[in-house]
KOLVEX-862228 format. One record per residue (C-alpha): residue in three letters; x, y, z. Coordinates in steps of 0.25 Angstrom, whole numbers, plus 5000, padded with zeros to 4 digits. Example, Ala and Ser with C-alpha at 12.3 -4.5 7.8 and 13.67 -1.06 7.14 Angstrom:
// residues 2
ALA504949825031;SER505549965029;
//
This chain:
// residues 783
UNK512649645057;UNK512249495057;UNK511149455047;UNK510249355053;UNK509449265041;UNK509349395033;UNK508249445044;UNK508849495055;UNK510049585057;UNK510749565071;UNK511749675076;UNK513049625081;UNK512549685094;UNK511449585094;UNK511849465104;UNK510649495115;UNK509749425103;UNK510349305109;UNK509349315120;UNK508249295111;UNK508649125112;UNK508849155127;UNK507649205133;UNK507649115144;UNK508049175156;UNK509449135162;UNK509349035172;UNK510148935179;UNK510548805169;UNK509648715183;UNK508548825180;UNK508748815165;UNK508548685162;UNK507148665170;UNK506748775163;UNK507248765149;UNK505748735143;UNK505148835148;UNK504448945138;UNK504849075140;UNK504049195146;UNK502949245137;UNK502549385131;UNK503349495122;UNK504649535132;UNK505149695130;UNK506649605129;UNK507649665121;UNK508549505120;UNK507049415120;UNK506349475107;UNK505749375098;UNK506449335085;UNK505149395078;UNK505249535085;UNK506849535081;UNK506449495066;UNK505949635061;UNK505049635048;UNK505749735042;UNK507249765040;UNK507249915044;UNK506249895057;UNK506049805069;UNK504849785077;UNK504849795093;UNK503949725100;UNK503349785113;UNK502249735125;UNK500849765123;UNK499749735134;UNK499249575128;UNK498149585120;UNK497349545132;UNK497849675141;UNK496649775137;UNK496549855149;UNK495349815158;UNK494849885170;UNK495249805183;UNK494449825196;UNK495249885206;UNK496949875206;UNK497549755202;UNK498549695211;UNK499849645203;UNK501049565211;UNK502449675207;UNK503649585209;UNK505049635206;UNK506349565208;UNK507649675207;UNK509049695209;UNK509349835207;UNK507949895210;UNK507549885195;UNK506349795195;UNK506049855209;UNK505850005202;UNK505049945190;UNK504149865200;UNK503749975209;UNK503550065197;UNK502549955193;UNK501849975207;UNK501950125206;UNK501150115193;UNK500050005197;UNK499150085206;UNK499050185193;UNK498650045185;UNK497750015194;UNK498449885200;UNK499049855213;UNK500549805212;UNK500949705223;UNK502449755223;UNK503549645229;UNK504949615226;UNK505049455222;UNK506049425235;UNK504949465242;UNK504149315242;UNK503549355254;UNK502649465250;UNK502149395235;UNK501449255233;UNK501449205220;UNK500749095222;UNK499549155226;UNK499749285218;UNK498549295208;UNK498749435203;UNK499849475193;UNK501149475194;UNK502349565188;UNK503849535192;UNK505049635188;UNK506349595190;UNK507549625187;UNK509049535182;UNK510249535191;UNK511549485186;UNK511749435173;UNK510449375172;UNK509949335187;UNK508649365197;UNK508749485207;UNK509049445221;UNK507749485223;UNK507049365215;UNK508049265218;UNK507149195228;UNK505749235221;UNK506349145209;UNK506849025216;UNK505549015223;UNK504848995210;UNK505848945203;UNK505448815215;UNK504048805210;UNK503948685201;UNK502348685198;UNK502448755182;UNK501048825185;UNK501348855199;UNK501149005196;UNK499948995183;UNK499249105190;UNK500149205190;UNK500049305179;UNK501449395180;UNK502349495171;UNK503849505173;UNK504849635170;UNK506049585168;UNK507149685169;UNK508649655165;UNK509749695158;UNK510149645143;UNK511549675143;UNK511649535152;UNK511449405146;UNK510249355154;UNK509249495152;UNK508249495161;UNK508549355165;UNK507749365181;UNK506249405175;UNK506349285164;UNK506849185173;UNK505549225183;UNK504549245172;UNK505149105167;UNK504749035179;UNK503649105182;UNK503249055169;UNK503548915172;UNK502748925184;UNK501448955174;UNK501349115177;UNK500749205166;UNK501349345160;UNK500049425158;UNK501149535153;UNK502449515146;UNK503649505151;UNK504549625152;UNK506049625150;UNK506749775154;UNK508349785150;UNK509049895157;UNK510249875146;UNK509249975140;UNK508250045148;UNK507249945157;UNK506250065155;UNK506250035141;UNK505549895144;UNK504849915159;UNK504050035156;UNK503349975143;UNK503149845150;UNK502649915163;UNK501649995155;UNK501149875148;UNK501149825163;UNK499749875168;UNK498749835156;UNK499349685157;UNK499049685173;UNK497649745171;UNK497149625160;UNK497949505170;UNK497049585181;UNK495749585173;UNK496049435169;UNK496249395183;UNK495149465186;UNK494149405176;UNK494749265179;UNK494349285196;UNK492949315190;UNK492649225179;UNK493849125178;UNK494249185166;UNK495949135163;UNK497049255158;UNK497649265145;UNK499149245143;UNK499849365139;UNK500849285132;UNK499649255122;UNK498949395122;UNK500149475119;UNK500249575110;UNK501449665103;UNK501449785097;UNK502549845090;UNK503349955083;UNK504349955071;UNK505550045072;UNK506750065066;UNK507749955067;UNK509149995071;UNK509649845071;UNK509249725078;UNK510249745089;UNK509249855094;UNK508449745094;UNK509049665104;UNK508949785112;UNK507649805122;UNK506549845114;UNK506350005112;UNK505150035119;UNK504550155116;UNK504450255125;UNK503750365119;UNK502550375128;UNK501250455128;UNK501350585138;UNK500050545144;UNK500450415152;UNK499950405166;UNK501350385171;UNK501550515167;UNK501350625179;UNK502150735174;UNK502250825161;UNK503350915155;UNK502551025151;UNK502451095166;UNK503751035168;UNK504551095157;UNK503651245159;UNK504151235174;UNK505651185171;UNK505651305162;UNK505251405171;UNK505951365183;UNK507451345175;UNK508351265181;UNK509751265191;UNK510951255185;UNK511651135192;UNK512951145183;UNK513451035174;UNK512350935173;UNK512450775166;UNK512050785153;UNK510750705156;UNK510150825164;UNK509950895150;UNK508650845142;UNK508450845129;UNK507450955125;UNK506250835118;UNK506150765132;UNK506250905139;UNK505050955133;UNK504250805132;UNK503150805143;UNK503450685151;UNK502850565156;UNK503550565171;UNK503350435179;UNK502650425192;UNK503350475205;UNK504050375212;UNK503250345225;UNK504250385236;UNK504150295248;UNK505350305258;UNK505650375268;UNK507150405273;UNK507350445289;UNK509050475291;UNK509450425307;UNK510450485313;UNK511550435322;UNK510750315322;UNK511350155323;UNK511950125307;UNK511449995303;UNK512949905301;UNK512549825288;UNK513649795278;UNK513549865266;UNK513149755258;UNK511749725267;UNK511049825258;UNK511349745245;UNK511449615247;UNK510649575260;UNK510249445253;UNK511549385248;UNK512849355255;UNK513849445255;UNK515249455258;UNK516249565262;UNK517649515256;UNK518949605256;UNK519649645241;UNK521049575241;UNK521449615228;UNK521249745218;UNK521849745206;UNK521749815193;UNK521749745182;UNK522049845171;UNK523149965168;UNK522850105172;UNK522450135158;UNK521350045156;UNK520150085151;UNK519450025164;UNK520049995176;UNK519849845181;UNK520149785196;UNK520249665200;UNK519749625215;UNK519949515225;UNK519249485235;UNK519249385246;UNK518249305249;UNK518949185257;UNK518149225270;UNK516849205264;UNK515949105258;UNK515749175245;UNK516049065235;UNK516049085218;UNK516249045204;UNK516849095192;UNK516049155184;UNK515149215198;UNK514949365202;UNK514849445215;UNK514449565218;UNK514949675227;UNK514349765236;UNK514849895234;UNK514350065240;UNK514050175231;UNK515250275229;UNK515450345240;UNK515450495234;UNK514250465227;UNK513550435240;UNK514250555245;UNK513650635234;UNK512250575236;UNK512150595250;UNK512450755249;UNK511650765237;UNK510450715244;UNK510750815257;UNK511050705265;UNK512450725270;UNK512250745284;UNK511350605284;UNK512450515276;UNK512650415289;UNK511150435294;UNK510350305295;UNK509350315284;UNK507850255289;UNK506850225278;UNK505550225277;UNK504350185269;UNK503550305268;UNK502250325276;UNK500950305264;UNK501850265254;UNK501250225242;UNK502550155235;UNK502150005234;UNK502849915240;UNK503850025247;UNK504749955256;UNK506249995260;UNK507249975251;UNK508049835256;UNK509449865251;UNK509449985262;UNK509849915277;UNK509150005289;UNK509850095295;UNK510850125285;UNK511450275282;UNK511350355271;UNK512850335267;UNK512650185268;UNK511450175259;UNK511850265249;UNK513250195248;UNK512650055248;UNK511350025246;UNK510950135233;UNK511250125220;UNK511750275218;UNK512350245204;UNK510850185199;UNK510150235187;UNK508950305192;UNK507550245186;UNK506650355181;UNK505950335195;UNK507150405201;UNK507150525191;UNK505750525194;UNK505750535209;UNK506850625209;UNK506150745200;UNK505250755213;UNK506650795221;UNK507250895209;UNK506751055209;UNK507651105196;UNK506351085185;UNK507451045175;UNK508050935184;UNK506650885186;UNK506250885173;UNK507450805168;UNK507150705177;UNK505750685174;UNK506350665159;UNK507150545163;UNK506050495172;UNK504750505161;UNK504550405148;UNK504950515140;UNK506350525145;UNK506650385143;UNK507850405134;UNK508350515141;UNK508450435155;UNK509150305147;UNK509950405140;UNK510550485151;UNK510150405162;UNK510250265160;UNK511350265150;UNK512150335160;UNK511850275171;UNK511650415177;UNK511150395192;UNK510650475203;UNK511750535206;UNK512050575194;UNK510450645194;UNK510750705207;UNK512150785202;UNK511450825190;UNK510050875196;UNK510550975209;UNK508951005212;UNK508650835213;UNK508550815228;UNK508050685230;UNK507850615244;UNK508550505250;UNK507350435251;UNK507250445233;UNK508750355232;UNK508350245240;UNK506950235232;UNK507650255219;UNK509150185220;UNK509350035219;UNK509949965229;UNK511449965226;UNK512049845218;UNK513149755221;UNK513949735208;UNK514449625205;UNK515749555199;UNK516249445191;UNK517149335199;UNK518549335192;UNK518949215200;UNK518949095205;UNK518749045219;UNK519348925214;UNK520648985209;UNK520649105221;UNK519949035232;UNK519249145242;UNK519449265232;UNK518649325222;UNK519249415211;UNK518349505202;UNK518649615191;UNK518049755187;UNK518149875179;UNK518150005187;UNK516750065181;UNK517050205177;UNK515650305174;UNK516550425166;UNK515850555167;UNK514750595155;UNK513950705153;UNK512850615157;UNK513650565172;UNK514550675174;UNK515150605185;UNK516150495183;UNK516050385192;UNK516550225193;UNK515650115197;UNK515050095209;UNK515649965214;UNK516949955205;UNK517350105209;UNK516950055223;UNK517949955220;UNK519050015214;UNK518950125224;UNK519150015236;UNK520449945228;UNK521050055226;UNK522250035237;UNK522549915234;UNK522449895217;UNK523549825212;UNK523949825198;UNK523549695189;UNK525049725183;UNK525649745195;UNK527149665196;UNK526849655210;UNK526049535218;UNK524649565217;UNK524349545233;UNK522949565240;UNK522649685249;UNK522649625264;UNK524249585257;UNK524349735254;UNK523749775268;UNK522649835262;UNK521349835270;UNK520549745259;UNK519249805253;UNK517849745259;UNK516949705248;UNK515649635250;UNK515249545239;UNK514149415237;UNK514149315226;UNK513349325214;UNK513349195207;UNK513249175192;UNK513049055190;UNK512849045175;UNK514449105172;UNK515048995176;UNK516348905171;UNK515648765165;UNK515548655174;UNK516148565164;UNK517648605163;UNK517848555148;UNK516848655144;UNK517648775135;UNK517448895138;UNK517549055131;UNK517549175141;UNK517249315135;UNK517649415145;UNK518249545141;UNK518649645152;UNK518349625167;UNK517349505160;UNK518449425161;UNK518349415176;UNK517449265176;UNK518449215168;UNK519649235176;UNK518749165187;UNK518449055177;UNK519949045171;UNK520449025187;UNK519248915188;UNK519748845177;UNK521248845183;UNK520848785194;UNK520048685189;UNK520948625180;UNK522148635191;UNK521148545199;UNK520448455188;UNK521648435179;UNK520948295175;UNK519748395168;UNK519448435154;UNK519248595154;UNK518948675143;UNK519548775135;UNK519348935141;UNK519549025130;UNK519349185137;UNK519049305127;UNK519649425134;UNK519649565130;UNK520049715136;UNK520449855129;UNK522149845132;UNK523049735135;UNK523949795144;UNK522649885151;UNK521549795155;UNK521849655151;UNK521249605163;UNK521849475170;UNK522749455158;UNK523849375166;UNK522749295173;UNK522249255160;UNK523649215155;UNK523949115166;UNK522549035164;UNK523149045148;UNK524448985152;UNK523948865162;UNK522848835152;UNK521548865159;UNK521148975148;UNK521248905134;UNK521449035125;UNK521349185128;UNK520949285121;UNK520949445123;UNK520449565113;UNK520949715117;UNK519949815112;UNK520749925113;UNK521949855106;UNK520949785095;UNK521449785080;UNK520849735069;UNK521549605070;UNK521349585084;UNK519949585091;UNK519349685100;UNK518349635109;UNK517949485113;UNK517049465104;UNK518049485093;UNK518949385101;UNK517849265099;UNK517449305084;UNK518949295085;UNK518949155089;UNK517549085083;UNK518048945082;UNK518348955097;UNK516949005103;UNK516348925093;UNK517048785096;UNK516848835112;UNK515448865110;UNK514748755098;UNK515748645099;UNK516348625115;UNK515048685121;UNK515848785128;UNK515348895136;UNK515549045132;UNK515649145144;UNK515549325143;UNK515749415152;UNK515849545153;UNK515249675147;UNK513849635143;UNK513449765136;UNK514249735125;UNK515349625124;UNK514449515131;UNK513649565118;UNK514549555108;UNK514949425112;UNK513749365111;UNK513549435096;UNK514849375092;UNK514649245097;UNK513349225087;UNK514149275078;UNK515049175079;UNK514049055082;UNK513149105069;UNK514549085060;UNK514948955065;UNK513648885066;UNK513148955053;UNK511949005058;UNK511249145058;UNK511449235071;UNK510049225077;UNK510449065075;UNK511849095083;UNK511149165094;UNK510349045097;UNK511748975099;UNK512249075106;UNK510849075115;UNK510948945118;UNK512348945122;UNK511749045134;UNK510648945137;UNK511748845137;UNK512548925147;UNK513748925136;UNK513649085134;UNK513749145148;UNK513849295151;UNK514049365163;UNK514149525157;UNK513749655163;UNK513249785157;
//
């Protein structure tokens, strides 16, 4: 533990209490510096990393207070004269933010208001410079830190306006949805609430900020019940200034807290989101549905016996007996007509994912694995050509790659839903005739005239968590009483913990439900409402276009789901099991005494992949080459550095007259004869100089003398990171594993700072922030 001025005790754990001196959003340094004095968003945030200092400083040693939204002082509810019209915008990626936003809708004719529902690319149907009723924007973060594609151009058009009160009339509330485990959390909703702000628009309701690290339901069902009073007093207040001219009060100074003490398990709990309650009354008017005729009937009727069942089937005998609050039933609004024999539409694969960017189909010349047989995880390295293209990149850039489903699991899908005799059947859909779903339109990542094999292959996200809206739709299509009830468990308030449990922890998905319940039998229709679009995952660049001029080379892990009581079915990742299974006839061995050779050399028919460029602008070598720099990538987070090491090469074989900095690379795996990845690259940039010192820890081979993991390798070397850092104004870069080891890096690095500068860590983390906002701590992690 880390004592802090004697007050506050800080967990080793701790680092994402670095974001406390960071809560501007990420945005360009361009951006940055126009916009460096501006004050942040007001009004209390449900934000696990953006606490205030005097809500992390508890008054007694054994408790800490939380600190929650309440309705501002000024929210007492007042009637309103007919429905009250509010603009909905969302701005998603994976269909997050879409689903919170037209749950939203769904609940506003019960409220009594009248939700204008539009995604924010759509410009066309929304006008805020006319808009004078209140407006409510979700969006989600993409990347590590960026907009959705789907508020890409909605932000560079306000992002042009220059008049700072250009939007004063506009009273909105922004849900921010994100993940903490990256370095920019929630990134997207600040950097629209902060320009919004600039532009002289009003919250009249705080800002909410969701981490699906944890559970978004945790953050977005408070913020959304706290919602409705907020949107009743801007009504009234606009109201009353139509009629007598009267002005609205500012939330941000009407605002009120309430709190609740609880026992304090440690500061680093913390820095996790703030625990909600969810112990709710059994009489809210979401609540349709009671237990107590369910569980007579369940009883009575007894239940089929399916067989061996995942271990999430089973309740636990409190939640079986509690009466539940179940939410409201999904509106269904599709319709799905299956055309035989008639003309296939001939689109690309990649048309249902990436319709907006460019992308490009280039052949794999190279597979290699990495690692021995033996190795805890499987690593392949891949090469693609891209000479016949114009895709263009940096070191230190991404792409991603357009991959299907696994074809037995769309095989198992398609006979589970009875549809084996429609599989290459043109599927027609159709918004339903009356349908009452606002805003219902016909889901874009699914090209017309496609077949049922093409759009479960390529356009759904089969593997996707299902939301509590799925489980609750599906109890209409389940007739075993014991199945249904289980699923309106995980569906209702009171089956939170149960659903993050078994279902979100797990990453349990729909098919996983349908193998475990025989008697669910939902319609085609259901999955495309329900299922995301299916993502492109995207890769590291672990090269240089400068050093391998028309190639593009990337690493990964084979992801491997063992079986568990919970997931009963083993299975590998969707795009690097996709991967591997393609390679497979022409993997070569990294230790192999032959010449590594490309496929067409081997006469192998190369593999197609299609691929578009996802730029990363802020992971990037420094402009000035005499800047010194410290990489941290352990495992296949090394990939950006080899790119940056074979940059490096080339410019100093092309610049000999320039002054380069030193490149010192922290490296770490379990063996070294298993998975030591590119461990004779690394030794060439060693012997001609580009690299200045290497260093490698082997967690598996660790003794006490000898350091595990990277972050022992940097308390290891101190004077290093530390001259690097506060004397040459170098640049620190991490990549890899953000769960944990991004995490630990930034713990050890105050650490470090708070001995050599004699300071206390809170003092440190300011350093270490402002290294960040000095883009000299950069991170490109993953979860």
């Amino acid at each position: 533990m880390l004592r802090v001025s004697g007050t506050l005790s800080v967990s080793r754990g701790s680092s994402h209490l670095l974001s406390l001196f960071t809560h501007k959003p990420f945005i360009s340094r361009r951006r940055r510096a126009a916009q460096c004095r501006l004050s942040q968003p007001s009004g209390v945030h449900y934000c696990k990393t953006f606490l205030s200092l005097r809500a992390l400083l508890p008054a007694a040693p054994t408790k800490r207070t939380f600190v929650a939204i309440s309705p501002p002082t000024w929210c007492s509810v007042m009637p309103l004269e007919g429905n009250c019209r509010f603009l909905l915008l969302y701005a998603t990626q994976k269909g997050q933010a879409k689903a919170i936003a037209e749950e939203i809708s769904e609940k506003a004719d019960s409220k009594g208001f009248v939700a204008d529902l539009h995604c924010l690319s759509q410009l066309e149907e929304f006008d805020l410079e006319r808009e004078r009723a209140p407006v409510v924007i979700i969006t989600s973060t993409t990347g590590t830190g960026d907009l959705p594609d789907t508020a890409t151009k909605f932000f560079q058009e306000v992002s042009g306006i220059l008049a700072p009160h250009h939007y004063a009339h506009i009273k909105y509330a922004v849900l921010a949805l994100g993940d903490s485990t990256y370095c920019y959390f929630a990134n997207a909703g600040k950097m629209i609430d902060m320009q919004l702000q600039q532009l002289g628009a009003e919250h009249f309701y705080a800002t909410g900020y969701a981490d699906d690290s944890v559970g978004l339901e945790l953050v977005v069902d408070p913020w959304i019940d706290g919602l409705w009073d907020a949107l009743k007093n801007v009504c009234q207040e606009q109201n009353k200034m139509n009629g007598d001219g009267e002005r609205m009060l500012d939330t941000s100074d009407g605002s009120r807290t309430n709190t609740r003490e609880v026992e304090n398990p440690g500061v680093s709990t913390v820095i996790q989101l703030l625990r909600i309650d969810t112990t709710v009354s059994t009489e809210t008017e979401d609540s349709n549905t009671t237990s107590e005729s369910l569980v007579q009937d369940t009883l009575a009727a007894g239940s089929q016996e399916p067989g061996p069942v995942a271990a999430w089937v089973q309740s636990e005998k409190q939640l079986s007996e509690s009466a539940l609050n179940i939410p409201t039933l999904p509106i269904e609004y599709l319709n799905v007509q299956f055309q035989k024999d008639a003309e296939q539409n001939s689109t690309q694969e990649w048309f249902s994912l990436a319709s907006n960017l460019t992308v490009f189909q280039v052949p794999v010349t190279k597979a290699i694995a990495l690692t021995r047989e033996d190795a805890v995880k499987t690593a392949l390295l891949l090469e693609l050509d891209i000479s016949n293209t114009s895709m263009t990149y940096e070191p230190g850039d991404s792409f991603s790659i357009i991959c299907p489903n696994n074809g037995s699991e769309v095989e198992y899908l398609i006979q589970r839903l009875g549809l084996g005799d429609k599989r290459d059947h043109i599927v027609e859909l159709y918004i339903r005739p009356n349908s009452k779903k606002k805003g219902a339109h016909l889901p874009d990542h699914i090209p017309k005239r496609s077949t049922l094999q093409f759009i479960l292959t390529w356009c759904l996200e089969i593997r996707a968590v299902p939301k509590k809206a799925c489980l609750r739709a599906l109890v209409e299509y389940t007739s075993d009483l014991r199945e249904k009830r289980r699923l309106q468990e995980l569906s209702s308030k009171q089956g939170a913990a149960d659903y993050n449990r078994h279902i979100r922890d797990f990453n349990v998905c729909l098919l996983d439900i349908l193998r475990s319940l025989p008697s669910c039998h939902p319609p085609f229709s259901l999955l495309i409402e329900h299922l995301p679009k299916l993502q492109a995952r995207s890769y590291s660049a672990a090269s240089s276009s400068r050093y391998l001029p028309g190639k593009l080379h990337f690493v990964f892990n084979i992801v491997e789901f063992p079986s568990t009581p919970v997931q009963p079915i083993a299975r590998r990742g969707v795009c690097t099991g996709w991967l591997a299974q393609q390679v497979t006839a022409v993997l070569q061995s990294y230790d192999s005494e032959a010449a590594i050779g490309d496929c067409l050399s081997n006469e192998f028919a190369p593999t197609q992949v299609s691929i578009f460029r996802r730029q990363n602008t802020f992971f990037r070598l420094p402009i000035d080459t005499a800047v010194p720099i410290i990489m941290v990538g352990p495992g296949t987070g090394i990939a950006p550095f080899i790119g940056f090491l074979q940059n490096r090469q080339k410019q100093r074989e092309e610049n000999p007259e320039c002054t380069f900095g030193e490149m010192w690379l922290f490296y770490g795996c379990r063996h070294h004869d298993r998975d030591y990845l590119f461990r004779n690259e690394l030794r060439h940039f060693l012997s001609n100089g580009t690299l200045t010192q290497l260093e490698v820890c082997f967690s598996r081979e660790a003794t006490v003398q000898k350091p595990k993991y990277v972050q022992h390798l940097l308390q290891h070397l101190t004077h290093v990171v530390t001259k690097v850092l506060l004397s040459e104004n170098g640049c620190l870069y991490v990549c890899g594993d953000g769960k944990n080891m991004a995490k630990d890096v930034t713990t050890t690095l105050t650490e470090i700072i708070s001995e050599k500068l004699g300071v206390n860590t809170l003092e440190a983390m300011r350093v270490v922030a402002s290294l960040r906002e000095e883009n000299r701590y950069l991170q490109d992690v993953w979860s």
